[in-house]
Structure formats: C-alpha cells, structure tokens
DRENNUMI-405694 format. One line per 4 residues: for each residue x, y negated, z negated of C-alpha. Coordinates in pm, whole numbers, always signed. Layout:
BEGIN
X/Y/Z; ...
end
This chain:
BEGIN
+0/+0/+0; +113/-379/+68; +204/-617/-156; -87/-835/-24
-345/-553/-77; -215/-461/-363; -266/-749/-529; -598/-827/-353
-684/-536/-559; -586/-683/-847; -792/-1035/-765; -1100/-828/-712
-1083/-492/-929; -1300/-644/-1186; -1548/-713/-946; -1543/-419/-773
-1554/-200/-1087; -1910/-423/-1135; -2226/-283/-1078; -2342/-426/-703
-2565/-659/-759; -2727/-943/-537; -2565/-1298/-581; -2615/-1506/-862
-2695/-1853/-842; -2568/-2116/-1093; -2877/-2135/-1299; -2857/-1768/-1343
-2521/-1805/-1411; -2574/-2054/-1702; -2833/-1918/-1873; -2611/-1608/-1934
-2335/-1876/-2051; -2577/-2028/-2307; -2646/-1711/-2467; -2247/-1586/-2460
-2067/-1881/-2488; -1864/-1876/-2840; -1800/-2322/-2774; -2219/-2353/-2756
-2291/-2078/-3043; -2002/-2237/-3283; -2196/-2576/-3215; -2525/-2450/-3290
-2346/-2313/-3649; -2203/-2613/-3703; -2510/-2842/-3654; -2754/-2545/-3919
-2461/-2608/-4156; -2486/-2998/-4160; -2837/-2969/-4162; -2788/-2841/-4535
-2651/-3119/-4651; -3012/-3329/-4684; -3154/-3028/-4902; -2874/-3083/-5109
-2894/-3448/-5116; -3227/-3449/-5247; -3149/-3208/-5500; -2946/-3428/-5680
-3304/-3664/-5742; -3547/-3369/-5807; -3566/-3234/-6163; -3367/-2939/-6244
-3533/-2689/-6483; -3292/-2425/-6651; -3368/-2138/-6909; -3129/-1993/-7177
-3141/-1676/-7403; -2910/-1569/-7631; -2932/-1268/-7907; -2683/-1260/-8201
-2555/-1034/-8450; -2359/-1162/-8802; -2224/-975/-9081; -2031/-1072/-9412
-1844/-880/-9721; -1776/-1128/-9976; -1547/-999/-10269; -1624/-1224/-10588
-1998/-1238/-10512; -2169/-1534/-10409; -2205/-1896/-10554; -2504/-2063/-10725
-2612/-2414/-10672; -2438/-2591/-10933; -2082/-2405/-10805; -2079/-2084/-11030
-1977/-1767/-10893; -2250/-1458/-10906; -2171/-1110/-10954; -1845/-915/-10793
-1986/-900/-10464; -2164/-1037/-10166; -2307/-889/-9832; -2450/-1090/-9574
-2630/-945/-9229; -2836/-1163/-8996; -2971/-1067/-8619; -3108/-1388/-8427
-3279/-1451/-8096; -3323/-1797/-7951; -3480/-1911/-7603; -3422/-2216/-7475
-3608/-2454/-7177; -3404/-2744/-7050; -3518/-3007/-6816; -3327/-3283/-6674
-3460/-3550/-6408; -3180/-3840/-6257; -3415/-4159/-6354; -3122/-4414/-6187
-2871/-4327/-5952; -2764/-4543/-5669; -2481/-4315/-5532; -2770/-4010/-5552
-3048/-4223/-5312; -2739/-4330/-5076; -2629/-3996/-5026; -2978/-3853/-4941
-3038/-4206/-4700; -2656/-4078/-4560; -2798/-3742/-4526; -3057/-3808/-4257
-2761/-3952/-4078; -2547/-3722/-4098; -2813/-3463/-3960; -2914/-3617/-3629
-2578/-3701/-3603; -2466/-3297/-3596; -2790/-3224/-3364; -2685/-3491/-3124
-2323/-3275/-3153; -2504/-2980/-3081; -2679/-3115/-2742; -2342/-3239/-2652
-2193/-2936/-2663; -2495/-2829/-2466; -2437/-3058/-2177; -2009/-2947/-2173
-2161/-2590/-2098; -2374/-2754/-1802; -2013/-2877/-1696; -1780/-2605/-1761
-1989/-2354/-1622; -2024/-2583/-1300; -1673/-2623/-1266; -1602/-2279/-1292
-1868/-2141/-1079; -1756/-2414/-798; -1379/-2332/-862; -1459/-1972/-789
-1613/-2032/-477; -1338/-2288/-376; -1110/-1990/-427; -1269/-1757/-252
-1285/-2027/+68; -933/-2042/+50; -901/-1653/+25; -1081/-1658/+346
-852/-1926/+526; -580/-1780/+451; -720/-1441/+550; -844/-1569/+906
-506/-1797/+950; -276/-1473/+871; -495/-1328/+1161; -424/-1552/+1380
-54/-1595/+1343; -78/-1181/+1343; -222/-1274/+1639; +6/-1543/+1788
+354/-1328/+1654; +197/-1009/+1892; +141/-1229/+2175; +485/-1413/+2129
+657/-1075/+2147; +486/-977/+2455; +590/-1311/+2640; +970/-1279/+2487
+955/-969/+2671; +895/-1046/+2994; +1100/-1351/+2984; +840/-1602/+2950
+927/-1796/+2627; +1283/-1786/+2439; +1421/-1581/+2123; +1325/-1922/+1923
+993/-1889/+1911; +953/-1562/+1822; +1129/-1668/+1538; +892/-1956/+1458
+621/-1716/+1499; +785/-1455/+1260; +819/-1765/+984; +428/-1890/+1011
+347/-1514/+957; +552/-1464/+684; +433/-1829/+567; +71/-1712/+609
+143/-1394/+417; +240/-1582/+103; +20/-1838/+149; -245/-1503/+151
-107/-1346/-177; -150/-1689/-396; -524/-1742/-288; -546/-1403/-422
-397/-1483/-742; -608/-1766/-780; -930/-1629/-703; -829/-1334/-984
-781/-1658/-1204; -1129/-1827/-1115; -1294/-1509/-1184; -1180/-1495/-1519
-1188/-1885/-1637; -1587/-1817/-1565; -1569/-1481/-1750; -1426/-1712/-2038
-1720/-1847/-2065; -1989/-1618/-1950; -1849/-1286/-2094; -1816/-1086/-1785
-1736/-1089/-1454; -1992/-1247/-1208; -1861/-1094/-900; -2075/-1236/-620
-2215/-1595/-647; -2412/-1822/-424; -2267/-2053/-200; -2422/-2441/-70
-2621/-2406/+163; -2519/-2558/+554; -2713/-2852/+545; -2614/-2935/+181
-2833/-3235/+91; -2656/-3563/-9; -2883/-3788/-232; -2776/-4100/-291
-2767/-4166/-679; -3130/-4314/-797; -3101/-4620/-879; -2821/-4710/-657
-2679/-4976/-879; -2396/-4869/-1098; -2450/-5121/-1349; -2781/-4973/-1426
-2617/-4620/-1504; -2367/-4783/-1731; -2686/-4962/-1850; -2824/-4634/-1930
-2568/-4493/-2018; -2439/-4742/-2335; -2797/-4609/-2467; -2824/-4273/-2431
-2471/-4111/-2381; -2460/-3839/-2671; -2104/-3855/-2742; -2123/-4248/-2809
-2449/-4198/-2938; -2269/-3948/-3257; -1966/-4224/-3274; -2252/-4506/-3361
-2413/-4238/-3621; -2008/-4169/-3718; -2004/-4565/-3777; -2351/-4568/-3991
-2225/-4246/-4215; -1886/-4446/-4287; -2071/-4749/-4349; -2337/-4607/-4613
-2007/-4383/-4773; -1897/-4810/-4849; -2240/-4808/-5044; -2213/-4473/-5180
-1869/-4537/-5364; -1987/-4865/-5456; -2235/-4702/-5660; -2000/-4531/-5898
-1972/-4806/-6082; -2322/-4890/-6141; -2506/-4734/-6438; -2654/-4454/-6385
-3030/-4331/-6656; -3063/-3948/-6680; -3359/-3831/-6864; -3316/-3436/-7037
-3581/-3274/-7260; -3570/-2944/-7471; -3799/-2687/-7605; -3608/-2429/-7840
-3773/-2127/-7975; -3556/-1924/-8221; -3626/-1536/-8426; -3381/-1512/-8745
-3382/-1175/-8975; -3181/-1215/-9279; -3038/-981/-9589; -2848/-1088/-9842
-2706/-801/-10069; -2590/-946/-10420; -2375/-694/-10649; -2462/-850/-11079
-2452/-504/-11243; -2825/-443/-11057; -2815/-479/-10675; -3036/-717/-10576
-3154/-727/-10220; -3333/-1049/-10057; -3444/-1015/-9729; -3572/-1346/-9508
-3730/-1431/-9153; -3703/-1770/-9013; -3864/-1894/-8717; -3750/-2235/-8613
-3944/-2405/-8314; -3857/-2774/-8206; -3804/-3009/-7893; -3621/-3282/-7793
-3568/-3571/-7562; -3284/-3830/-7449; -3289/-4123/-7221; -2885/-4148/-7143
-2746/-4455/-7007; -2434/-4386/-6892; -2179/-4727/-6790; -1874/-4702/-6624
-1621/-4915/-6735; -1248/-4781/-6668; -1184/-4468/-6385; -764/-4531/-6391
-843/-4745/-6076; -1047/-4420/-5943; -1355/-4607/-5823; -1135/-4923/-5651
-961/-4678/-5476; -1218/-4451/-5317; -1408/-4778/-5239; -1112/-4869/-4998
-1044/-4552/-4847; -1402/-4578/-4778; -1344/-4934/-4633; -1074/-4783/-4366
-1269/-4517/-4257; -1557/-4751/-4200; -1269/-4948/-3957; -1213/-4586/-3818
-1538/-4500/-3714; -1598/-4890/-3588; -1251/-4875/-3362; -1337/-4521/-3240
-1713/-4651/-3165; -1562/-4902/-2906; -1315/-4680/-2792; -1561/-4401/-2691
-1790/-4736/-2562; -1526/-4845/-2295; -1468/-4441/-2221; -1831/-4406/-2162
-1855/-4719/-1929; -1540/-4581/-1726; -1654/-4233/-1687; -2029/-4331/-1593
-1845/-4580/-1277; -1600/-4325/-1218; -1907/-4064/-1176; -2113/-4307/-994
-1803/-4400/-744; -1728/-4015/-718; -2121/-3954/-633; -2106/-4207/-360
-1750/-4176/-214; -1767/-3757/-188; -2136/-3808/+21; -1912/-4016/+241
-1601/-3750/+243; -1867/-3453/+304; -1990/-3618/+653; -1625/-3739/+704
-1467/-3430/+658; -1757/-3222/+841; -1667/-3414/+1139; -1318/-3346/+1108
-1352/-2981/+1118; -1558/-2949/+1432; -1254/-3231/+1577; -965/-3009/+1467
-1158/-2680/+1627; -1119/-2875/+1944; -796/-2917/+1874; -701/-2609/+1832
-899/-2490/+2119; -711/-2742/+2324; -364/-2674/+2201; -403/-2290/+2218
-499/-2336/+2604; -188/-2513/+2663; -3/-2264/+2534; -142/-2017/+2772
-31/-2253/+3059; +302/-2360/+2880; +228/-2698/+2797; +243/-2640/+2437
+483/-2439/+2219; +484/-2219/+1959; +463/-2485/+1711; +263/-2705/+1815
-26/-2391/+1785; +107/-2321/+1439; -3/-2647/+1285; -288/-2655/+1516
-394/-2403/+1266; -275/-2489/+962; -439/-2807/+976; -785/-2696/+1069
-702/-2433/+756; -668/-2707/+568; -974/-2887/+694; -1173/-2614/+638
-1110/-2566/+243; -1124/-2947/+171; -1427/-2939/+346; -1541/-2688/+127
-1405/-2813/-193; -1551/-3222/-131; -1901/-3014/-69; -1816/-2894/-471
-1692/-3187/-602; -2007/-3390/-479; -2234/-3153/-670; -2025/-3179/-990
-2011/-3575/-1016; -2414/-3548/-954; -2363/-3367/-1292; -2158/-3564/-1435
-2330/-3884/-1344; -2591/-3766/-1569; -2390/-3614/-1820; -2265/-3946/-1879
-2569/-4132/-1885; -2700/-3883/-2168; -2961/-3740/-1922; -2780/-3408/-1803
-3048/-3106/-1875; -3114/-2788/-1719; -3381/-2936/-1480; -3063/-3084/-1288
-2889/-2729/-1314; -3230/-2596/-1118; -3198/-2897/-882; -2829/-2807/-796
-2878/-2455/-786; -3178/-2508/-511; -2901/-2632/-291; -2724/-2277/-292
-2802/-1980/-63; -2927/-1703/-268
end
C-alpha cells in the first residue's frame, strides 16, 4: 500500500468504521453537541450552583429553629460524710447518684442586619448574572460547532482538489513521457512534470492529514465521529444583513450582547459587595428565645450510724428571651480593609465593563463587514472559477499545438485548484459571520442554526 493511501486510511478509518448513515446537516449536528458537549454541560453546572446562593442568602433573614437533648448520669463517694447548713460535717460517709434529661427549643430570628439584606439584593444579581453565563456558553456551541462542521467540509474540498489535481498531473507526466519519446518535447519537461506530480502527491497526503484533524476537532465536541455531512447548496443564498446599517447592530448589540451583558451584572455584584462590607460596621439586633424542659432523679445516701436514704425528683421548666445589640467598634483594621479591596474590585469589574464594551462594538463591525464583504467574495470568486476553467482549457490546447509548455499547464492548474477551495471556503466563512453577526448582537439562537442549515443539501 502507498504512503498516500495509507494514510488516507488513516484520515477516514474512523469514518469508515461508522455505521453508514445518510448525511447530517448542521442542525442535526448541534443538537447532538448540546447534549455531549462537556464546555455547555459544565456551564449548565455552574449556573444550578450559583443559583444556590439566593436560598442561602435568604437564609441568613429567616428564623432558624434548633432542638437539643441531652441525658446525664452523676455519681459521688464522699469519705467524711456530708455537711449541714451551718458548716458541720454529718456522719463518715456520703453517696450521691443523679440521672437527668433535659430538652431544649431554640429560636433565633436576625431583627437588623444590613450586610444580611445586601447579600440577598446581591444574590438576585449574581443569579441572572450565571444564567446569562449559561446562554453564553450556549451561543459558543452555536459557533464552535459551526466552525467545525464548515472546517470539515473545507477539508474535505481540498481533499478533493488535490485528488483531481494529482490526476491531472498523473495525467500530464503520462502524456509528457509519450511526447519525450517520440521527440516532440525535451528531457526538461519531463522533469517539470515529474516535480508537479511529486508536488501534487504531497500536497495530496496533507489534505489528508487535515481532514483526519477536522474530523476529530468536531468529534471534540460532538463525541463521535460524524462521518458524512451536508454541503451548501449551488445557489447558496446571500442575504444581505437586515437592517443594513452597521451602526444599528452595534446599537443592538451594546444592549443585548450576553457577554457584556454578565460584565454590567459583574459591575452591579462588585458594586453592592462596596455596600455589603460597609455594613459590617453597622449594628446589627438578633432576637433568640428558649424553652427548656428538664427530668432530674436524685439519691443521696448518708452513712450517721443508721443509713439514711433520701431520694428526690425535680422537674425544672422555664423560657427565655434576648434582644442582642451587637456594635462594632475595633476589627484590627479588618472592616477598613475589606471595604477597599471591595473598592478595587468595584474598579475591576468597571474597567473590564468598558473593555468588553469596545470588544463588543469591534466584533459586531468586524461581523457586519465580514457579512457584507464575503457576499461580495462569493460572486467574485464564483466568477473566477468558471474564468480560470477557461484558462485552463485554453492553455491545455496550446499545449497540444506547442504553444504552451509544460509549465505554463502546471499552474494553469494549480491556480484553478486554488480557486476552487477558496471558493469553497468564502461560501463557509459567509455563513459563519451570519452567525456571528448575531452572536454578537446577543440574538444568536437555534432558529438561525435551522436557517443556515436550510441552505445545505441534505
């Protein structure tokens, strides 16, 4: 076996060990992705984990109820007896046994706490803020999966090319040898023959390689190997971004893009944390009531001469409640400090805002200017394939005749190669900045993955 099908084996064995199936379009593709991707599913964990921090917010404001039991057992030998009231000992000896139970119900309710109610206010934040996470992460699936779907079908066009262009050089090499040998052309261009095969040869076993690659970026994600996927339709339709203004997307997208959406919600959080640690050094009121219900059995053994036993049951009930003002007055500098750490990360979360602001506005132009300038390259580049054919066509012919040489047919058809699979590849890229134009205006959803996937042959 060949090093090129050897390794052509290697680019496709995955795919070929796959059960055949018909081809998958990129809708198909993502759903799969949003139930296998780890990125999404981490997100998703992330986001149920914040959302338990308003639960436990609030709990710091609700009452908190706890019950206590305990059960005890004493016993004393007291040599010299025991002592009477006015201080004068009793007999030689002294026992002393007592069993107690007690049950106890304690109840404590926060009646002022300003850093409690500005961490449950925070809380709310801090939740949407995770969600909004989550639906970001959401829309990056939309994106990777695009760009690796698109990536594998760009490789798998240049596969192709470099398939049909080894053919023809195999081609041109067999017909070179034939002329050399009848005296028609010189030694030279046999040579230059031999060199664009061997050329197209290599160029043959890379596109391999990178196809295997492709395949297995989108396994990344997916979690298997999607081994035949739909390609754009001929007449791919190029629609013109609505509205055509890109001020009005940047517009749009200062409002709703997710990721600057979570910065401003990053900004609020550090703001309220300010508040929060400002708070420590208010007073804070804490209410706490008691009920206590205790069981004690006592015997007292008294050793005079006569033994005298005196057995006893208690049973003390009682309650209580406190109103506790608490004041802060000295932390060691505690509270001052955390109060300006809370003051820089406040300055944090503000520069970051405008940093991810200005990012926003760049990547929604940059999408908008990519939408608009690949429609262009598309019908450009379309053009410039069926110009090149002719080329080729014409260049080919006048090798026949002798008006052309060996060369000249070579990049004759490397260039329309070339063509071919940029052709191909602006067809891609226009479909992913239609994504990403709405990724960055905070609008990306799976209705746009449908739209884009109607545009495939399936």
């Amino acid at each position: 076996m060949s090093i090129s099908k050897q390794l052509l084996a290697v680019a496709l064995g995955a795919c070929l060990a796959a059960p055949a199936s018909a081809q998958e379009g990129l809708i198909e593709v993502y759903m799969r992705a949003l139930m296998n991707d780890p990125a999404v599913r981490e997100a998703e964990a992330t986001y149920l984990a914040t959302a338990e921090v308003k639960p436990q917010a609030r709990s710091a404001l609700l009452p908190g109820l706890s019950f206590g039991a305990a059960r005890s057992h004493r016993f004393t030998d007291t040599e010299g007896g025991a002592i009477d009231p006015v201080g004068n000992p009793i007999g030689t000896r002294s026992k002393f046994e007592q069993d107690a139970t007690g049950y106890s119900l304690s109840l404590t309710q926060t009646v002022f706490d300003w850093s409690s109610f500005k961490t449950l206010k925070q809380a709310d934040k801090r939740v949407v803020r995770a969600e909004t996470d989550y639906r970001s992460a959401q829309q990056a699936l939309i994106l990777r999966v695009a760009n690796a779907y698109f990536n594998v079908l760009a490789a798998e066009d240049n596969l192709a090319s470099a398939v049909t262009q080894r053919d023809s050089v195999s081609r041109q090499l067999e017909q070179s040898n034939r002329r050399f040998e009848v005296g028609l052309i010189a030694i030279t261009d046999v040579s230059q023959s031999q060199a664009g095969y061997d050329d197209a040869v290599a160029l043959e076993i890379e596109s391999q390689r990178l196809l295997s690659t492709a395949h297995e970026q989108l396994r990344e994600i997916v979690g298997e190997i999607v081994p035949d996927l739909a390609a754009p339709m001929v007449d791919l339709p190029l629609l013109t971004p609505d509205p055509a203004n890109a001020d009005e997307w940047v517009r749009v997208a200062l409002d709703s893009n997710l990721s600057l959406q979570s910065s401003r919600l990053a900004a609020d959080v550090a703001s309220d944390e300010i508040a929060i640690q400002k708070g420590n050094r208010l007073p804070t009121v804490n209410l706490s009531a008691s009920y206590n219900d205790d069981e004690q059995n006592r015997v007292q053994t008294l050793f005079t001469g006569l033994v005298s036993t005196t057995p006893s049951t208690q049973l003390p009930q009682g309650y209580s409640w406190n109103l506790n003002l608490t004041f802060p007055i000295y932390t060691g500098g505690l509270n001052r400090s955390r109060i300006q750490q809370s003051v820089y990360q406040h300055r944090a979360a503000s520069d970051a805002l405008e940093r991810i602001a200005r990012q926003t506005e760049r990547e929604t132009r940059d999408a908008y200017l990519g939408v608009i300038a690949e429609i262009q390259r598309v019908r450009a580049l379309r053009q410039a394939v069926e110009s090149n054919r002719t080329a080729l066509r014409a260049t080919e012919a006048g090798f026949e005749v002798g008006t052309q040489t060996t060369v000249d047919v070579l990049a004759s058809q490397n260039n329309l190669r070339r063509i071919e699979t940029t052709y191909s590849r602006s067809r891609y890229d226009y479909m992913i900045n239609v994504l990403r134009l709405k990724q960055a205006a905070g609008q990306l959803s799976e209705a746009d993955v449908e739209q884009v996937d109607g545009w495939l042959q399936q």
